[in-house]
C-alpha positions as CSV (number, residue, x, y, z in Angstrom):
1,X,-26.1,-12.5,28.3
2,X,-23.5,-11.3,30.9
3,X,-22.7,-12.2,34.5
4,X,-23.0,-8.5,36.2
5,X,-22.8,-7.4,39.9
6,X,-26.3,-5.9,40.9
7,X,-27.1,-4.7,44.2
8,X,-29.0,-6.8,46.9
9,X,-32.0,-4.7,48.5
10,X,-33.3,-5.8,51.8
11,X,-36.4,-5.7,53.7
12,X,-40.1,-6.2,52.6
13,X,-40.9,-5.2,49.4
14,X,-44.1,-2.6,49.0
15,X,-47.1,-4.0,46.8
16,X,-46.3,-2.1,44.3
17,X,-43.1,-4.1,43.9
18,X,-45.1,-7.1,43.4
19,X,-46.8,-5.6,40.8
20,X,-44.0,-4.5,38.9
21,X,-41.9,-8.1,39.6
22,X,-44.9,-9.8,37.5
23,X,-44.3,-7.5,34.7
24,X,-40.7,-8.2,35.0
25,X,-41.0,-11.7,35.4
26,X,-43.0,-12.1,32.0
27,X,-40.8,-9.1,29.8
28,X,-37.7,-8.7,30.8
29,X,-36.3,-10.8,33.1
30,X,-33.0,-10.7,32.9
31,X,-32.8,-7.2,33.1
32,X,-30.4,-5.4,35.6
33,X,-33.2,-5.0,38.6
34,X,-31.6,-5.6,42.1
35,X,-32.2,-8.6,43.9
36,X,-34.7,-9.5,47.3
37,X,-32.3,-10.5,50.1
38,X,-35.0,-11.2,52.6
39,X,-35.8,-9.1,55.4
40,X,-32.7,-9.8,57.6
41,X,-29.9,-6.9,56.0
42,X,-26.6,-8.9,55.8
43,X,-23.2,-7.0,55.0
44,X,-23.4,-8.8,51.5
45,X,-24.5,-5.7,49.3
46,X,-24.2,-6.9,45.7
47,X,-24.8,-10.8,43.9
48,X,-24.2,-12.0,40.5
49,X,-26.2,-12.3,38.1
50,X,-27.4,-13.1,34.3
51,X,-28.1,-9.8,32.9
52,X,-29.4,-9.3,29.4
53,X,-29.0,-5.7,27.3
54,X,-32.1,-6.6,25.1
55,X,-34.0,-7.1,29.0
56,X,-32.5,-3.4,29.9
57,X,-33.6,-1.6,27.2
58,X,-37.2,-3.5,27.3
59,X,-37.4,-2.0,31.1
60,X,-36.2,1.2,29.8
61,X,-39.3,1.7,27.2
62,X,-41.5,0.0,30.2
63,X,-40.7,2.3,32.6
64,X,-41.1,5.5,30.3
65,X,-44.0,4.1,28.8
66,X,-45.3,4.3,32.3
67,X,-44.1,7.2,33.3
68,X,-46.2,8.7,30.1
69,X,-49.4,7.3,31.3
70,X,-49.1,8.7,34.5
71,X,-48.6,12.4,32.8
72,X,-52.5,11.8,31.4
């Protein structure tokens, strides 16, 4: 594990966000995802935090796992 910059997004999230944080949450979550800043956009753009390589590459295969089921 390895203290990386990751970028802050702001505003509310869509449901589908939700959906996909629970995933996250449960398989990978130390993976390189930005991070909710709230809803008020501050200059602050980017925050530490613990990232994992085993937790990228398990998004990675997620998302193009996915990305195949939607093709069917």
């Amino acid at each position: 594990m390895e203290v990386k910059q990751v970028r802050i997004s702001y505003g509310l999230p869509s449901r589908a966000f939700f959906d996909y944080a629970e995933v996250r949450s449960e398989s990978f979550p130390n993976c390189d995802d930005s991070v909710l800043g709230g809803c008020i956009v501050r200059e602050i753009t980017h925050a530490e935090k613990n990232v994992c390589e085993q937790c990228n590459t398990a998004r990675d295969e997620w998302r193009k796992a996915e990305n195949d089921n939607d093709k069917d």
